[in-house]
Structures are given as C-alpha cells and as structure tokens.
C-alpha positions as CSV (number, residue, x, y, z in Angstrom):
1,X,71.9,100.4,69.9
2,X,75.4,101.2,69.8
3,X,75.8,100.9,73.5
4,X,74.1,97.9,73.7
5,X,76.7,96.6,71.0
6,X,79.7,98.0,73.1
7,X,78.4,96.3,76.3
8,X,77.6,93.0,74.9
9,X,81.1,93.0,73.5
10,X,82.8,94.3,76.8
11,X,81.0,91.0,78.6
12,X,82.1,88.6,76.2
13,X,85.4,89.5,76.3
14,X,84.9,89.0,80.0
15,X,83.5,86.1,80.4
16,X,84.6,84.2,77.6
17,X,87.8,82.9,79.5
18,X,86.3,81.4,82.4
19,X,82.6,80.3,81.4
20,X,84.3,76.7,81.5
21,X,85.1,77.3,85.0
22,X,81.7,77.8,86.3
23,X,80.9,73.9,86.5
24,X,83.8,73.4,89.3
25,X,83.0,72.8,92.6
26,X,85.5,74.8,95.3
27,X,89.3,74.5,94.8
28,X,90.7,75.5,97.9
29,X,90.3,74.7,101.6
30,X,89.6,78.6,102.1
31,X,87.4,78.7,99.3
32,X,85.0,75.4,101.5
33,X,85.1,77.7,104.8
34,X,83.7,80.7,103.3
35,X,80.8,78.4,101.7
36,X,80.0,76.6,104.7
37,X,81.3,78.7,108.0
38,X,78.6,81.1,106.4
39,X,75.8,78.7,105.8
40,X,73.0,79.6,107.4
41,X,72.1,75.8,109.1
42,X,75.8,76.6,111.0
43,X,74.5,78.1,114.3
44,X,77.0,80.7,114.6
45,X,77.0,81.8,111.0
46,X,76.0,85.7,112.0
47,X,79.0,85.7,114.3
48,X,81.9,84.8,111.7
49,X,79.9,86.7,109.2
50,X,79.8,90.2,111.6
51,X,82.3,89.1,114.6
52,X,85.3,87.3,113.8
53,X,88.4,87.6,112.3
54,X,88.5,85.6,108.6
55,X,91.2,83.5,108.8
56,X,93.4,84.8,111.6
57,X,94.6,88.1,109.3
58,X,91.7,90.3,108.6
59,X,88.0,91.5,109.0
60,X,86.1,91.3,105.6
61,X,82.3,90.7,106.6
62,X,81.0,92.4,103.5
63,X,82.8,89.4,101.6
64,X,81.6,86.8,104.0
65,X,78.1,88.0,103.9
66,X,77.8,87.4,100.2
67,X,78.7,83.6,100.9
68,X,75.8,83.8,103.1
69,X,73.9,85.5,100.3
70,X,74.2,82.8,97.8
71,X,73.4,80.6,100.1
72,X,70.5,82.1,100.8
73,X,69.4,81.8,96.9
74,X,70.6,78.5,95.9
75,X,72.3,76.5,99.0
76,X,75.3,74.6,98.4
77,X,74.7,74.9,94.8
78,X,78.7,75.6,93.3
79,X,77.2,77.4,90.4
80,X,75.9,80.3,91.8
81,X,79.1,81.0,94.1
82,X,80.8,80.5,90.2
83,X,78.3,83.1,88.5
84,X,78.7,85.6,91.7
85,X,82.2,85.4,91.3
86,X,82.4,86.1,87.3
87,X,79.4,88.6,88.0
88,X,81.3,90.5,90.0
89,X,84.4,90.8,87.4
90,X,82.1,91.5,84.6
91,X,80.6,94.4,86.1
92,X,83.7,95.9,87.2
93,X,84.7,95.8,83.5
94,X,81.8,98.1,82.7
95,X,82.6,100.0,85.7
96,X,86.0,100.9,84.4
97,X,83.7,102.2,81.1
98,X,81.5,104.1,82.9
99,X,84.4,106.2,85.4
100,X,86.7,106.7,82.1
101,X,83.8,108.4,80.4
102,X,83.4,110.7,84.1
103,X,86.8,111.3,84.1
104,X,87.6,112.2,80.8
105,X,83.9,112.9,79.2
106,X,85.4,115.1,76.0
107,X,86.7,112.2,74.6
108,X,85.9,109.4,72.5
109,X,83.7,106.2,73.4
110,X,86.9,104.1,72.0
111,X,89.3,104.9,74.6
112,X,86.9,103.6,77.3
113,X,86.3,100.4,75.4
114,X,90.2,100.4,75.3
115,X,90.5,100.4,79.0
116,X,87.7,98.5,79.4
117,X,88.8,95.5,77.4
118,X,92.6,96.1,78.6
119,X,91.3,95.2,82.7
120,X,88.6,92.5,81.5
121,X,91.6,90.9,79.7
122,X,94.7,91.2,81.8
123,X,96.6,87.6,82.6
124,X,96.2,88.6,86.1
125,X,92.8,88.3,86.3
126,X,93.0,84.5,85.9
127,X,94.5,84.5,89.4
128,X,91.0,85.8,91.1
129,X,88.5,85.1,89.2
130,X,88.2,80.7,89.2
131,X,88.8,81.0,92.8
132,X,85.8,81.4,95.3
133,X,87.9,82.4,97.7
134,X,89.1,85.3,96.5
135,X,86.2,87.0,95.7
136,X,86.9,89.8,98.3
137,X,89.3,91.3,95.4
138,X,86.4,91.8,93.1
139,X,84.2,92.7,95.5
140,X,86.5,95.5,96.8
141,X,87.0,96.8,93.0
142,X,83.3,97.0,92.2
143,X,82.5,98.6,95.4
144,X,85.5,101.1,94.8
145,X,84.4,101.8,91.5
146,X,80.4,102.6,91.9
147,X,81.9,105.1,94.9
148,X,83.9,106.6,92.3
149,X,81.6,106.8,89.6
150,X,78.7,108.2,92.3
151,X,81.5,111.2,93.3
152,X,82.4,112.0,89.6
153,X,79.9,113.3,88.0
154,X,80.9,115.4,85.1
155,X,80.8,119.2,86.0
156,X,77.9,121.2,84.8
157,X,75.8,118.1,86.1
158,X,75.7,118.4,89.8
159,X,73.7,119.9,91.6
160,X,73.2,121.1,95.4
161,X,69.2,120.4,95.3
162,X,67.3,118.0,94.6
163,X,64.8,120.0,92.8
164,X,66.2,118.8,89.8
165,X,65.7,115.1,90.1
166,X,69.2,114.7,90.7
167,X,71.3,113.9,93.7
168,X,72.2,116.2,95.8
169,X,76.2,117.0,96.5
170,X,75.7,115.6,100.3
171,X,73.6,112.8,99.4
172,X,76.4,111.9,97.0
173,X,78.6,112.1,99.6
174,X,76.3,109.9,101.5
175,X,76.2,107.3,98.8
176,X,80.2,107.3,98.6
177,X,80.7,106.7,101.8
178,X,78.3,104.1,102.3
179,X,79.9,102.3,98.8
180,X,83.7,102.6,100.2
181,X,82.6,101.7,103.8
182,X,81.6,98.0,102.3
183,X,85.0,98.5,100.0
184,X,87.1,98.7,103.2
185,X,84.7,95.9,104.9
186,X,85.5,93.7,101.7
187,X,89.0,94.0,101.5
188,X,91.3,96.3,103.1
189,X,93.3,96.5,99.5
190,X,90.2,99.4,99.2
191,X,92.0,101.8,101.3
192,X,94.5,102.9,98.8
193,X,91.4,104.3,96.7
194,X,90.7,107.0,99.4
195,X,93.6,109.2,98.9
196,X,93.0,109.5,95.0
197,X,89.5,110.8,95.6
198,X,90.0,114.2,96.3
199,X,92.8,114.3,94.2
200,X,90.2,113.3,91.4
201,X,87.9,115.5,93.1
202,X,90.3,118.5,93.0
203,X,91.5,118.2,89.3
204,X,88.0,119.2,87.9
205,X,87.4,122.0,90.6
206,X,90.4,123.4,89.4
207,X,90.1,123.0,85.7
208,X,86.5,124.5,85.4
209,X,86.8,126.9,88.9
210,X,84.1,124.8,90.5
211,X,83.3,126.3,94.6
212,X,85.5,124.2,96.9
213,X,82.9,124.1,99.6
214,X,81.1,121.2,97.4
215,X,84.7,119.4,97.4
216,X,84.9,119.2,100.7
217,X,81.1,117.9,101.2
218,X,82.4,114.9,98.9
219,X,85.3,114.2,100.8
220,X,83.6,113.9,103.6
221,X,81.9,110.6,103.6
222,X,84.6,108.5,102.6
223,X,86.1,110.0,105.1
224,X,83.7,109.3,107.7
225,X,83.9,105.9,106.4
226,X,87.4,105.0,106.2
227,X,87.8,105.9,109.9
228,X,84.6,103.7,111.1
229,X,86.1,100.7,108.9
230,X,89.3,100.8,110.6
231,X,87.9,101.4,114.5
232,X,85.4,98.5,113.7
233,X,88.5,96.2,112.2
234,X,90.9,97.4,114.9
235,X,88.1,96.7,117.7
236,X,86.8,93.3,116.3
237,X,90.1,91.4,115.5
238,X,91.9,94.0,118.0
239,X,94.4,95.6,115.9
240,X,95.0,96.1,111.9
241,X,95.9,92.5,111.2
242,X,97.4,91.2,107.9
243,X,99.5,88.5,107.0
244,X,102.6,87.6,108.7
245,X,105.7,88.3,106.4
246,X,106.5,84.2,105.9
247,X,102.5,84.2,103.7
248,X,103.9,85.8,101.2
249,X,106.3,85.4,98.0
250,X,108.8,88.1,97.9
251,X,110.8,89.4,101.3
252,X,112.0,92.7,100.4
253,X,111.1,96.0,100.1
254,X,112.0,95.8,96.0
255,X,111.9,92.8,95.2
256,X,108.1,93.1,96.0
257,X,108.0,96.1,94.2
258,X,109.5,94.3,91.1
259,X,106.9,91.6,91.6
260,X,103.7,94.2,91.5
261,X,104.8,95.9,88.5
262,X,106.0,92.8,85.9
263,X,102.7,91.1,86.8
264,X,100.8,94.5,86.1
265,X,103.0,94.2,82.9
266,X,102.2,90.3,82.6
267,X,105.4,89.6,82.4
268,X,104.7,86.7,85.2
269,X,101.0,86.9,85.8
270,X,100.1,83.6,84.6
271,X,102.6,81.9,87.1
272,X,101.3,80.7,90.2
273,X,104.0,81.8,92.4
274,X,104.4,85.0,90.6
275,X,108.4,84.5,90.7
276,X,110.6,87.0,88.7
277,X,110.7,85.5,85.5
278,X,111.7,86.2,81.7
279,X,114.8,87.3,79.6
280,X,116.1,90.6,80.0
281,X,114.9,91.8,76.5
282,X,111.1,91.6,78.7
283,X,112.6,93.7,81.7
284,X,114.0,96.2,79.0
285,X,110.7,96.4,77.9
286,X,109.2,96.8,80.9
287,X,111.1,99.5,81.9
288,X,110.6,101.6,78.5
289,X,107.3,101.6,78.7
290,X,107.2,102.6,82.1
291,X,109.4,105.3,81.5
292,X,107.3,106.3,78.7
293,X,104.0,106.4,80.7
294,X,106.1,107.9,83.4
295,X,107.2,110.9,80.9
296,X,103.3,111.2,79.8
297,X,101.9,111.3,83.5
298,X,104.3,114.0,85.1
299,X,106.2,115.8,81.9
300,X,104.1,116.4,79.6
301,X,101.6,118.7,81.9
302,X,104.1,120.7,82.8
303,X,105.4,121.0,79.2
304,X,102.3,121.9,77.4
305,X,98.3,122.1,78.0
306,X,97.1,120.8,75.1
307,X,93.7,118.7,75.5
308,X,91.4,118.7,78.6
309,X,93.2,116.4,80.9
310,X,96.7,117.6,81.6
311,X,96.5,116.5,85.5
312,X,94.6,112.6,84.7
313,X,97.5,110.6,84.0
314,X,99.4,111.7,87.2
315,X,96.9,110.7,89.5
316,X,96.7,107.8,87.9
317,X,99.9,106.9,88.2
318,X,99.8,108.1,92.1
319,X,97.5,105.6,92.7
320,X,99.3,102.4,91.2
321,X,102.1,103.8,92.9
322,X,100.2,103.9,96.1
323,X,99.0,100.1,96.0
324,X,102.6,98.9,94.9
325,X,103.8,100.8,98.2
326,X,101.4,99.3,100.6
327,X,102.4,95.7,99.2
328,X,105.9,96.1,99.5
329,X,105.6,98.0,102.7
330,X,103.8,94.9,104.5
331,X,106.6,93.0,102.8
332,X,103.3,90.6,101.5
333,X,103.3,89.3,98.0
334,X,100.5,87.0,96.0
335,X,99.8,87.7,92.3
336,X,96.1,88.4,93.2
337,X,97.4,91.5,94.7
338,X,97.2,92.8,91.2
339,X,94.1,92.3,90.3
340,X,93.2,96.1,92.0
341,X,95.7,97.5,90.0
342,X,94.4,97.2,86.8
343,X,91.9,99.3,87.4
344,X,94.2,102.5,87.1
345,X,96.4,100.8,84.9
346,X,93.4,100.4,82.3
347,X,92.3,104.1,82.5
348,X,95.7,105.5,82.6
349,X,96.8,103.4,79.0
350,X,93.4,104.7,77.4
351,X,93.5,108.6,78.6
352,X,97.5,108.6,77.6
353,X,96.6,106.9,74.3
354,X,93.5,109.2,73.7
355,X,95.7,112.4,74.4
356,X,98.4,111.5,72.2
357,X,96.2,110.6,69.4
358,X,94.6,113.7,69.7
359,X,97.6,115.9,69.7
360,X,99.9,114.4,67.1
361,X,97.1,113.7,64.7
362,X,98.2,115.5,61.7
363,X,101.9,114.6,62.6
364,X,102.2,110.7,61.6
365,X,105.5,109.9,62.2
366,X,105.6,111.4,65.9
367,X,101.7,109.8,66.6
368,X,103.8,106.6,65.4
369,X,106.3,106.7,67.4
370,X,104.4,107.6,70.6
371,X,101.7,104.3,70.1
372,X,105.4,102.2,70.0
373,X,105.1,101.4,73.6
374,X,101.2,101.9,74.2
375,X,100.9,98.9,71.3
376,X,103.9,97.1,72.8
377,X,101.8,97.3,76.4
378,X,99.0,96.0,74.9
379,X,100.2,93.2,72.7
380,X,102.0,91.6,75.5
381,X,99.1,91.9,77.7
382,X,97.1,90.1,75.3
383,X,100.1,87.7,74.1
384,X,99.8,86.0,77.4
385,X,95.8,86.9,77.8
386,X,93.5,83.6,78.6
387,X,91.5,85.7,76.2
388,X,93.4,84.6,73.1
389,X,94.8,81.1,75.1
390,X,92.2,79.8,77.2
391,X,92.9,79.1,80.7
392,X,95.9,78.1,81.8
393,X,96.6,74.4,80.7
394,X,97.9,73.1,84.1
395,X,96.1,75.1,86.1
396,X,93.1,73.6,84.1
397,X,93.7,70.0,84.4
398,X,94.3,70.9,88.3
399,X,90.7,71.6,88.6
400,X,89.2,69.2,86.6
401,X,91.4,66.4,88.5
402,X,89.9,68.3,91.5
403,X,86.4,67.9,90.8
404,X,86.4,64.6,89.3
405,X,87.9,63.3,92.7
406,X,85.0,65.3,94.5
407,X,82.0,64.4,92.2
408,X,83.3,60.4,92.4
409,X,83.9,60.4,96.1
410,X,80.2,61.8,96.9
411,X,79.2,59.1,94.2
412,X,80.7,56.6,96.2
413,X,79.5,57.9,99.2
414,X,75.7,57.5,98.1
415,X,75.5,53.6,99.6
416,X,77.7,54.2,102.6
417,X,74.6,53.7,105.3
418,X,75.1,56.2,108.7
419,X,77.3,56.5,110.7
420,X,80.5,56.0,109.1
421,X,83.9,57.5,109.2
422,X,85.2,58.3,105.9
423,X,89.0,57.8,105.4
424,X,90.3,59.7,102.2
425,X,93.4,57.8,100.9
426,X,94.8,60.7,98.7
427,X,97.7,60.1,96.0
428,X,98.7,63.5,94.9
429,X,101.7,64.5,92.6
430,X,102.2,68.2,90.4
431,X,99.9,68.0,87.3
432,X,101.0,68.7,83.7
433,X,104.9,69.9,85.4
434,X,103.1,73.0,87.2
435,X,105.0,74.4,90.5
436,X,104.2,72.5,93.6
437,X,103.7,75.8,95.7
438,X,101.7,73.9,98.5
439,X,104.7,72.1,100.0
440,X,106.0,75.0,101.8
441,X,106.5,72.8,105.1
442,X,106.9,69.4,104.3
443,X,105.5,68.4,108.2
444,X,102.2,69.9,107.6
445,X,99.7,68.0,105.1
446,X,99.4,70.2,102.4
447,X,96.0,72.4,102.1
448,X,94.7,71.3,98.8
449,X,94.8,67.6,99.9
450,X,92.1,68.4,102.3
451,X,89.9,70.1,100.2
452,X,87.7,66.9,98.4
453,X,86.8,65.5,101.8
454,X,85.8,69.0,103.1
455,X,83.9,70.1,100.1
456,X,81.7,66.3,100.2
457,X,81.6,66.2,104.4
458,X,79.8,69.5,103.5
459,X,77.6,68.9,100.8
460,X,76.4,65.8,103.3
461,X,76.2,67.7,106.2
462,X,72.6,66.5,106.9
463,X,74.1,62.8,107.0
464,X,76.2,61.2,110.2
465,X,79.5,60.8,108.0
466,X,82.6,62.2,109.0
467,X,85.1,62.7,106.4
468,X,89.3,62.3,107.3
469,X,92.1,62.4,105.5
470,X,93.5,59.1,106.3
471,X,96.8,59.2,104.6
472,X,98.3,61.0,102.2
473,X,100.8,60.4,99.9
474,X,102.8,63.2,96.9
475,X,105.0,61.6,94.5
476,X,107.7,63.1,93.4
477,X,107.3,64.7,89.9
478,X,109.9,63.1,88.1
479,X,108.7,59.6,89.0
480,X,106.8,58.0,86.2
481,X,105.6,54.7,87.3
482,X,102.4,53.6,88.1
483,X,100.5,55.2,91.1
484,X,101.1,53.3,95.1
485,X,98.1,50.7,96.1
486,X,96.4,50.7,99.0
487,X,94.9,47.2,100.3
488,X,94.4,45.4,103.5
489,X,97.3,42.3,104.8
490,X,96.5,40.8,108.0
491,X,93.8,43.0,108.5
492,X,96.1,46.3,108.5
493,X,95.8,48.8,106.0
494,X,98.9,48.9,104.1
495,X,100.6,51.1,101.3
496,X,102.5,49.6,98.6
497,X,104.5,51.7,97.5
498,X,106.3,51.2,93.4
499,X,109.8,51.3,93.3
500,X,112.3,54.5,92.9
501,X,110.0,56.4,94.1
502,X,109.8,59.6,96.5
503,X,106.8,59.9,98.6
504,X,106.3,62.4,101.2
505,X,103.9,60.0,104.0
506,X,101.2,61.9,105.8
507,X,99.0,59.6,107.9
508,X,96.1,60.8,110.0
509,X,97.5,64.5,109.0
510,X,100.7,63.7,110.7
511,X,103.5,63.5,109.1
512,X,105.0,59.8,108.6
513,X,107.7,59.7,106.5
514,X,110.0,60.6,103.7
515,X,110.3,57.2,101.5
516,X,113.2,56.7,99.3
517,X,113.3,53.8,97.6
518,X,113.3,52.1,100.8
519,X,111.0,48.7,101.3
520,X,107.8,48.3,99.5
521,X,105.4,47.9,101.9
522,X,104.0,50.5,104.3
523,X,102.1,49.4,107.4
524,X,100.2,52.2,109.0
525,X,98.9,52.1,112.9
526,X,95.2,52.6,112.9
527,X,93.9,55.2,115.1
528,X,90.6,53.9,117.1
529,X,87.5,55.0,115.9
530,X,84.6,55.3,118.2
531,X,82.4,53.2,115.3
532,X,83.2,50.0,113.5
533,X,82.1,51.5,110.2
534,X,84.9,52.0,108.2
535,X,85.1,53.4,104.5
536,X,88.6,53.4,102.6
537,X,88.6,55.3,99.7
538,X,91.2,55.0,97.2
539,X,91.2,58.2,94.8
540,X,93.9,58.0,91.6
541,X,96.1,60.3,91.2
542,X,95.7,60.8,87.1
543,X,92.5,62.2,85.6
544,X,91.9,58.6,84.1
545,X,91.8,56.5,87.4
546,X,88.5,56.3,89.2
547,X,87.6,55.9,92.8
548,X,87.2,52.3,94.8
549,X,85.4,52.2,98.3
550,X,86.4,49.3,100.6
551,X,84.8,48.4,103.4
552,X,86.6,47.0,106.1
553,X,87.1,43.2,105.8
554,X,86.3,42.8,109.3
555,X,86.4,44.9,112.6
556,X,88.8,43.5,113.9
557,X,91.4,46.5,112.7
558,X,90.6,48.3,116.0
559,X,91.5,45.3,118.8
560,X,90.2,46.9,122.0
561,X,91.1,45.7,125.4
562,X,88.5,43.6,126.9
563,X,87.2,44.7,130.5
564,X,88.9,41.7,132.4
C-alpha cells in the first residue's frame, strides 16, 4: 500500500504542471510534420518513418514511429499525441525511482522519492514536455533508463540460468541492447549513456568481488548496439549529421558549457532562449554548490569509506559531465538539451544527500551544515518549478492564442464548399513581453506563423482546400494601438496599416517590407490562382479578437489575358 501511495504521489507531481496542456493542438511547424509526414494515409509514410533523414540533421525513426503509433490509435486526434508525450515523462519519473533503488538498494525509500520528485519537477522540463515535437528527448530518457534498470540488478539477484525464473546474464544483455539500440534510434543525446554503463557495471563487481566474465556479457549488447545505430545513421543520412553551429544559442566552447549547467541549476530554465541570466549572488551560488557536490563525488571516496557507495557519486558526476561536453563540443545549444541531464542530476543529489545523512547523523551541526547547499539546490529548483507556479505565463497565453486561431480558422472553414485556396492573413506580435526568438532572419517568414494553416490543411486533408499564408504581418512590441485591417479597394486586397507602427510585411512568404510609419495603405499584387475560389481570413492578433472569412467580392482580382 505504501508503494502504491509513493507512486501515485510521484505522478501527480508529474503531471500536475501540464494536464492543462493536453487540450492544445500542435505548437510548432515541426511538431505538424511529425503528425502528419507519419500518418499512415501519406503514401510514403514507411519511408520518412525507416529511410530519411528528420529534418535535414538526424535519423530518429524510433521517435517517428511513435507519431505513426498514435495515429494508428486515435488519428489526428491532438490528445493522444498530448497524453503520449506526458506518458512518456511520467514514466521516466518512476524510472529514476526504480534505478536509484538498483544502484543504491541499502538505502532508504526517501532518497529515491527525493530524486524522483527533484527530475519530475525541474524548470527545465517545461521546455520538452508541451511540445510534440520534442518527444524524442523523453523517448531517449525512458528508453535509456529501462536499459539501465534491465543491466542493474542488485547483486545476489542475478543469475546465469534461467532455471530460476529469472533472466539470464546474456539475455539481459540482450534486452539492454535492444532498449539502447531504440535509445540511440530516438535521439542520439542517448549515446552519452553508453560509457557510464560499465562504469556502473564495474562499481558493484568491485565492491562485492562479483566474476568479471558476467561484466563483460553485459557490456556487450549495448555495445553491439551502439555500433549498428551509428552504421545505420551514418549509411541512411550518409554521415553523423547534427545541427549546423548557426541552430543553436551559445557559440563557444564555454559559454555553452555555462549554459548546460545554470539551466541544470535553473538558474535560466524557464527562459526560452536559455540566455545567461541572473545577478551574481545566483552564479555564486551556482558555483558553491557545484563545488560542494564536486568535493562529495571525487573527495570524499578517497577520504573515507564510510557507507556502501563510495564510487556512485563520481560516475554520476562523469556522466553530466559527459553530456555537457558533447553539447559544447558540437558548439549546439537549446534548453531542451537539458532535459537528459536531470536524470544523473536527480540520483546524484539523492545518493549524496542519503550518504551524508547517514554519516553525520549523530553530529548535528556538521549534518547541518552539509544539507546547506543540498537544500539550497533544491529550493531553487522548486522556486522557479511550474510545480509550485504553473506554467509559464507567456508561454501559456502563447498557446492558447495558438489554438484559438486554429480551432476558429477550421470553424470557419466548415462552409467553405471544394475547391478553394485558403489565404491566412496572420497579425502576429510578442505575447505578454516574452522574447521574440523566431525572428532570427527577418527575410524568412517566421516558423510559428505557418503553423495554424498547416495544422487545419491537415486535419482536412480529405477535402480539396489548400491552405497559404497569404501575408503576414509582426508588430512591433512596443506599439500599442489597435491591430492593421485587411479589406478589399478597387478589388485589390489591401492592408491598412495604424499609424507609428513597425511592421515587418511578409506576403505570399516573401518578404515585402519593413514599414515605418510610412503611408497607411498597403496594396499587395495578387499572385494567380489556378481557381477563382478565394477565402481571406483575417485572424486577430489578441486572444479577444475572433476570425472573419471573406469571400472574394468578385473574380475579377486575377485579370487574365484573353486568348486574342
């Protein structure tokens, strides 16, 4: 009963933060081509699933197979992409419980609901989990984890037969490998796990003078699998792949390095961009508490042997260190880079805090002063936890503003008689004073402005209506007047625009224009059409203003050349 208690609570504090988010249809333009390039009425849905690179920098068909899985179950249904998403974070949570009690099995239950609730809570797991797309991040962890949990099995449990009714050591192996093949095929962020395992593997052997021979049989199918992930990777998108420098946030070899550890220490993991931010009373604390777990994870062993797990901490600390080094050696940064992390973050703050509790028990001002910076950690974790906040406020009214404009352009779209030629007029300004991160290259029509028609083209696939973004239009943030109109005047679309204001004009997704304060009124060449059935939608830019369809007054918009 009481483990039913400690999971129920492990999944609430899991879920809690991002239940609201489950009623959102996609987000991003990525998180629409996963969906739909993986539906199973596209023809060609078995070769971007199995052979194809996803999105020009890597090969994850693991992650694009389960796209084709929920379709499979529920269609284009967004809930069940939602529920897979926050299904897969929930049960790495437990994961986490499951491998601390493995790795450290003579301690108490507490210290893996510690770690447990220290990864299900972390900031930075608001920057994975409401996006579809990034469901390869989770996918990875989980898959990591149940490999990890099949290998460590506390000693005096395995056995070499299977006369026991237990697995044997090969088929173990056999299991791993399989479980961290699909790791590497979800993300490649997976690889950095391989190196801790027989480090893991290793640190019991040595401890209770286990026969190496079984060691080596573990190792052995991750390895196999590591090297068959990256020949079928390097032979299906011909070469490793990976983002180009420019992706990224964060050039250099440090400053990247700086950026992985204060968002593991949500100093900045709530931020979009991830940026360096904070006073420099949060870097000092940053760095004494990373000099304190530092101390614990290499010192202390050598020091003293008190307790049963002298060598855990320093392996644990190996392997943030070895995903912070493949990020800032790609010279790649996103915040959802982080989101692997936590996992040996979250075991290495509950075995450290276990061990000093443990040992300075009966000395209470030394216990105190060691839990200083293991409190510190977690109070700032959960300071800044959507846990104890709720979801980030802009980053909230961002999707809601996103899925009002979808749900009342397919509305809108339900008398619209076939074929017709949908063109999206999209106002679109920074919400609530959040980071416009999208207008990297002010030429190119920004990615989240093509989502709605995307996301509604697909849901109507079975209709003749093809869905554009006819222009485009993002006001500056500082301008506070009213939204720009959009009407006909001599049978031209036209754009009136309000006055001091800055627009950046996208039209046909070509850039236009950069308006400042110039005239009013906007005329925009039509491109031809080969239909006469035109749609104009007019979507507002704030969460109070609806949608309008306007049909073309006449078709006389298009003049074609008669033949003579």
């Amino acid at each position: 009963m009481k483990q039913v208690g400690v999971i129920g609570l492990l999944l609430g504090i899991g879920a809690w933060p991002y239940v609201s988010y489950l009623r959102f249809w996609p987000f991003t333009r990525d998180a629409v081509q996963w969906i739909t390039r993986g539906a199973l009425y596209q023809r060609d849905w078995y070769q971007w699933v199995f052979a194809k690179s996803h999105f020009g920098v890597g090969y994850r068909p693991v992650a694009a197979l389960s796209y084709t899985l929920n379709y499979l179950v529920a269609g284009l249904n967004p809930m069940i992409y939602r529920v897979t998403d926050l299904g897969l974070h929930l049960l790495a949570g437990l994961l986490v419980f499951v491998l601390f009690r493995r790795l450290v099995r003579d301690a108490p239950a507490w210290g893996a609901v510690v770690a447990a609730c220290l990864f299900m809570a972390h900031p930075a797991v608001e920057n994975v989990v409401p996006f579809t797309a990034r469901r390869s991040y989770t996918l990875a962890t989980v898959l990591s984890l149940s490999a990890l949990v099949v290998l460590c099995r506390p000693p005096g449990q395995a056995s070499r037969s299977a006369g026991d009714g237990r697995t044997p050591v090969w088929g173990r192996s056999l299991i791993a490998g399989l479980l961290f093949l699909c790791a590497f095929l979800s993300n490649e962020v997976a690889f950095v796990t391989l190196p801790i395992v027989p480090l893991l593997l290793i640190r019991p052997a040595w401890m209770h003078r286990l026969r190496w021979t079984r060691i080596l049989v573990l190792c052995a199918g991750p390895l196999v699998a590591i090297i068959a992930a990256i020949a079928l990777r390097s032979w299906i998108i011909g070469g490793i792949g990976g983002y180009g420098r420019p992706a990224g946030r964060g050039d250099g070899f440090y400053s990247i390095l700086q950026l992985a550890w204060r968002n593991l220490g949500a100093f900045s993991s709530r931020t979009d961009a991830g940026q360096l931010e904070g006073s420099w009373m949060l870097t000092a604390c940053l760095a004494m508490i990373g000099s304190y777990y530092f101390w614990q994870a290499f010192f202390v062993p050598i020091r003293t042997k008190r307790g049963a797990r002298p060598l855990l901490p320093a392996i644990l600390m190996v392997w943030l260190a070895g995903y912070s080094l493949l990020y800032a050696l790609t010279g790649v940064w996103f915040p959802r880079q982080v989101y692997p992390m936590l996992v040996p973050m979250s075991l290495l703050v509950g075995c450290v805090l276990i061990g000093v509790v443990q040992a300075y028990r009966d000395r209470r001002w030394a216990l105190a002063a060691h839990l200083v910076p293991q409190v510190l950690l977690v109070a700032i974790v959960l300071g800044d936890s959507p846990l104890i906040h709720g979801s980030h406020p802009w980053r909230r009214r961002m999707f809601e503003a996103q899925h009002r404009r979808q749900v009342a352009l397919l509305e809108g779209l339900g008398g619209v008689s076939d074929p017709a030629y949908v063109r999206l007029v999209l106002p679109y300004g920074p919400l609530g004073g959040s980071p416009n991160v999208m207008r990297a290259n002010p030429m190119v029509l920004p990615r989240r402005a093509q989502v709605s028609g995307l996301w509604v083209e697909t849901l109507l696939h079975d209709r003749d209506i093809r869905i554009m973004n006819f222009l485009f239009l993002e006001q500056d943030s500082l301008s506070q007047t009213d939204p720009p109109t959009f009407r006909w005047i001599d049978d031209r679309p036209t754009v009136e625009l309000g006055p001091n204001q800055l627009h950046y004009i996208w039209s046909s997704g070509r850039f236009l224009r950069r308006h400042v304060d110039l005239e009013s009124t906007v005329r925009l060449d039509e491109p031809r059409l080969p239909s006469n059935r035109y749609c104009y939608v007019w979507m507002g830019a704030g969460p109070d203003r609806g949608l309008t369809l306007l049909q073309e007054p006449a078709p006389t918009a298009v003049r074609r050349k008669s033949p003579d």
